[in-house]
C-alpha positions in Angstrom: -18.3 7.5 16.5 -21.0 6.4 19.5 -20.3 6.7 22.9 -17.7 4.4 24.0 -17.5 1.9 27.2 -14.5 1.4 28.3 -13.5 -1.7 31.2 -10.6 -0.4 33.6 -9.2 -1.7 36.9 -8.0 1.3 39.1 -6.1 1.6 42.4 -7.4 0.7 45.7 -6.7 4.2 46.6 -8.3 5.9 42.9 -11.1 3.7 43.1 -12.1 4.6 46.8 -12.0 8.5 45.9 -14.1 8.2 43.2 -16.5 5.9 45.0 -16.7 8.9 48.0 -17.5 11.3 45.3 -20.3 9.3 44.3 -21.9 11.0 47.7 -21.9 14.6 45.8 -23.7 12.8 42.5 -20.3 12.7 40.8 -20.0 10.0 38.8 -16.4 7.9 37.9 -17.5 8.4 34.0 -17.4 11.9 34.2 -14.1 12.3 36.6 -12.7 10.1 33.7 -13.9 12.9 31.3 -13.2 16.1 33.5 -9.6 14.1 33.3 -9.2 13.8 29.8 -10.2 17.4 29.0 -8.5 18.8 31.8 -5.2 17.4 31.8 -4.7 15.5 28.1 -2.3 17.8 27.2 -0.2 18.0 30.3 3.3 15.6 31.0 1.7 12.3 32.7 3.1 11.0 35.9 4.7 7.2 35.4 1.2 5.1 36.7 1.0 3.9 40.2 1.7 0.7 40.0 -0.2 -0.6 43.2 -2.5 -3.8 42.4 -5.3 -2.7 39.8 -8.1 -4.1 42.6 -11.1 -2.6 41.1 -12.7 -3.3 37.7 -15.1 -0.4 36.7 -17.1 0.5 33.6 -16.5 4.1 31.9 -18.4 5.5 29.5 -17.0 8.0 27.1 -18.4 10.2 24.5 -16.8 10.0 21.1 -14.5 13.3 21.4 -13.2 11.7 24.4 -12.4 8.6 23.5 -10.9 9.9 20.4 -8.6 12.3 22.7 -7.6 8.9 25.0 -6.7 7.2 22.2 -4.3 10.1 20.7 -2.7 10.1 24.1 -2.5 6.5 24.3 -0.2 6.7 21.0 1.8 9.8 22.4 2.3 8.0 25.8 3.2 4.8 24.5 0.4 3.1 26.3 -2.7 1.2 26.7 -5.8 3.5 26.9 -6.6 1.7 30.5 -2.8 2.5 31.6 -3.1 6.1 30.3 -6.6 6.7 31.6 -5.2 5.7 35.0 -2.3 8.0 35.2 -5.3 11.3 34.1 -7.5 10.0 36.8 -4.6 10.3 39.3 -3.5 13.8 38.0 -7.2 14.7 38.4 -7.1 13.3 42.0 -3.8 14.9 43.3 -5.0 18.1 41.9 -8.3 18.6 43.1 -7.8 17.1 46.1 -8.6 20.0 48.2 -11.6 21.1 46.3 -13.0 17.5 46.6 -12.8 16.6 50.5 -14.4 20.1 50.9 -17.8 18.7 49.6 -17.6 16.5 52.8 
C-alpha cells in the first residue's frame, strides 16, 4: 500500500495549534502520525463537536493508514471522525511540551 492522502476538516481550535506548530517545522501530517502511533491504542475521547471550519490535507504512510482504518472499525467511525478525536488526544496531552517551543 502507497502513501495515503487523506482530506479532513478539523476544529477551529485543532486547526489553529497545528497551524502555530508549523513555526517549529512541524508539520499537521506528522502530528496526525505522532497521533496514530502514540495513542491508537488508548480509549478515544467522544469528538468535539464544534464546526469542522478547516479542510486540510494529510498524508499518511501505509502502516498508518492501515492502523486508522483498524481504529476506525473498533471505534465505530469514519477515519476523518477518528483521526480527529487522536489529534485532540495528541493536543491535550502535549500541551505543555508544545507552547514551550514558543
Amino acid at each position: 500500500m502507497a502513501n495515503v492522502e487523506l482530506n479532513i476538516y478539523l476544529t477551529q481550535r485543532q486547526h489553529a495549534q497545528i497551524a502555530r506548530m508549523r513555526q517549529t517545522g512541524i508539520n499537521m501530517s506528522a502530528i496526525a502520525r505522532l497521533a496514530i502511533k502514540k495513542f491508537g491504542r488508548s480509549a478515544l475521547e467522544p469528538e468535539d463537536d464544534s464546526a469542522k471550519a478547516k479542510r486540510v490535507v494529510l498524508y499518511l504512510g501505509a502502516e498508518d493508514a492501515e492502523a486508522l482504518a483498524a481504529l476506525s472499525i473498533r471505534e465505530g467511525g469514519s477515519r476523518s471522525s477518528v483521526l480527529r478525536r487522536l489529534i485532540a488526544v495528541y493536543l491535550r496531552v502535549n500541551a505543555d511540551a508544545i507552547e514551550s517551543l514558543f
